[in-house]
C-alpha positions in Angstrom: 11.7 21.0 6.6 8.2 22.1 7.5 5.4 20.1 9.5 3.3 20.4 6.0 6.3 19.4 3.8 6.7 16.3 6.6 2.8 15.5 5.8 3.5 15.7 2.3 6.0 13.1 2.6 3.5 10.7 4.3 1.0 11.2 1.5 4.1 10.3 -0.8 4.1 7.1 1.2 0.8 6.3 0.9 0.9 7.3 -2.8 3.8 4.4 -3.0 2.7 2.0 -0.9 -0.6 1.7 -2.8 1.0 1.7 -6.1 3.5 -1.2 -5.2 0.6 -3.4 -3.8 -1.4 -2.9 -7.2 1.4 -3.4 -9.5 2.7 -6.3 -7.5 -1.5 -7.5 -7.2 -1.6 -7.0 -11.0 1.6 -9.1 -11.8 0.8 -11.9 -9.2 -2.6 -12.6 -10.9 -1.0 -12.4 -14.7 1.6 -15.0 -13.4 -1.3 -17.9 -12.4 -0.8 -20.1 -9.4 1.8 -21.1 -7.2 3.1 -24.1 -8.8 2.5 -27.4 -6.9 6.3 -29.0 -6.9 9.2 -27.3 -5.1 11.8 -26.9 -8.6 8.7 -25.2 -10.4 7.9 -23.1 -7.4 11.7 -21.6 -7.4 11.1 -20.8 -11.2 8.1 -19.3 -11.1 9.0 -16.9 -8.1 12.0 -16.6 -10.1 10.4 -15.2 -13.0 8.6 -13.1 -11.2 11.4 -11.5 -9.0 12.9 -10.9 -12.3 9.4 -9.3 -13.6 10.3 -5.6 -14.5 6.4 -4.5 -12.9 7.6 -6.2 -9.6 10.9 -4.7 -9.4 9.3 -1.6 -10.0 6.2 -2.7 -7.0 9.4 -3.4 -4.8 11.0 0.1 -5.6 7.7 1.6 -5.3 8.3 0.6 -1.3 11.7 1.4 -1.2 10.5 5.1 -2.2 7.9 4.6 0.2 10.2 4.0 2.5 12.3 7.1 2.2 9.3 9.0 1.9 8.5 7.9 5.6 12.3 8.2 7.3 11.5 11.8 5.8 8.2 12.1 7.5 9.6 10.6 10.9 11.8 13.7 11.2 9.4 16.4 11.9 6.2 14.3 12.7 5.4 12.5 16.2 4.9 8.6 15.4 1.9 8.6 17.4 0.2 11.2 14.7 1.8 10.1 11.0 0.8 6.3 11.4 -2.7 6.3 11.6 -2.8 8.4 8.5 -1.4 5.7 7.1 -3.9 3.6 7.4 -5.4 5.7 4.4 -3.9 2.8 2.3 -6.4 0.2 3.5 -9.4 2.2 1.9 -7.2 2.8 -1.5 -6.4 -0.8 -1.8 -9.8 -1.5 -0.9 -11.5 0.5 -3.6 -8.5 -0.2 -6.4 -9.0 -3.9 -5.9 -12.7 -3.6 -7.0 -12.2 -1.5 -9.6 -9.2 -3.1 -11.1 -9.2 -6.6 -10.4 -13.2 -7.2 -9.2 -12.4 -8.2 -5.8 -16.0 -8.3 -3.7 -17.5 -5.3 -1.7 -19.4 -7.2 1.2 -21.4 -4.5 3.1 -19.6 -5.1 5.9 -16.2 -4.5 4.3 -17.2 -1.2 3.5 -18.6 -0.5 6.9 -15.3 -1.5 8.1 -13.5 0.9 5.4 -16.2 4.0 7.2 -14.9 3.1 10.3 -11.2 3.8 9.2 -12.0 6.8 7.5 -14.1 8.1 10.6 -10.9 7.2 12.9 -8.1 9.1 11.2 -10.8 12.1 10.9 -11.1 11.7 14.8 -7.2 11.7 15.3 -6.5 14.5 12.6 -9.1 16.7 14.6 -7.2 16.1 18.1 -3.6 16.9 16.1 
């Protein structure tokens, strides 16, 4: 395997990772709150395990996870994980636009400031 197919393979984790948090996001909020007594609680997390868009969330990060073992083989630790952190900015802007979660300013200063780092440790790879 090449270094590039080995970065390809941490973009596939990414790719994912992001998709299992939103599907799993999507079908938390369809299901409502947590229930407030323990036998309804067991149900309703029940249900949910048993939800064919979380399974799929859950093998989303099983893929993910493959994806990664892949990665680890040709790419130092050191370098690949900080790229990850690409998924904080994708959740970040897919949890506005599909579920109207806030932007505060300083969120998205924060978001920058992730975005400016992995720049500064791709430039030094």
């Amino acid at each position: 395997m090449t270094k590039g197919m080995a970065f390809g393979f941490v973009l596939i984790t990414i790719a994912f990772t992001v998709v299992g948090q939103v599907l799993i996001k999507w079908q938390a909020m369809q299901a409502g709150p947590l229930p407030a007594s323990w036998p309804d609680r067991a149900t309703f997390l029940t249900r949910l395990l048993l939800n064919p868009w979380i399974i799929t969330g859950l093998l989303s990060a099983v893929v993910a996870a493959i994806a990664w073992i892949l990665a680890m083989t040709r790419i130092p630790l050191n370098m690949a994980y900080p790229i990850m952190s690409l998924t904080y900015p994708l959740i970040f802007c897919l949890g506005w636009l599909l579920f109207g979660e806030s932007l505060s300013p300083w969120r998205v200063i924060g978001v920058l400031f992730i975005l400016v780092g992995v720049a500064v440790i791709g430039i030094n790879a």
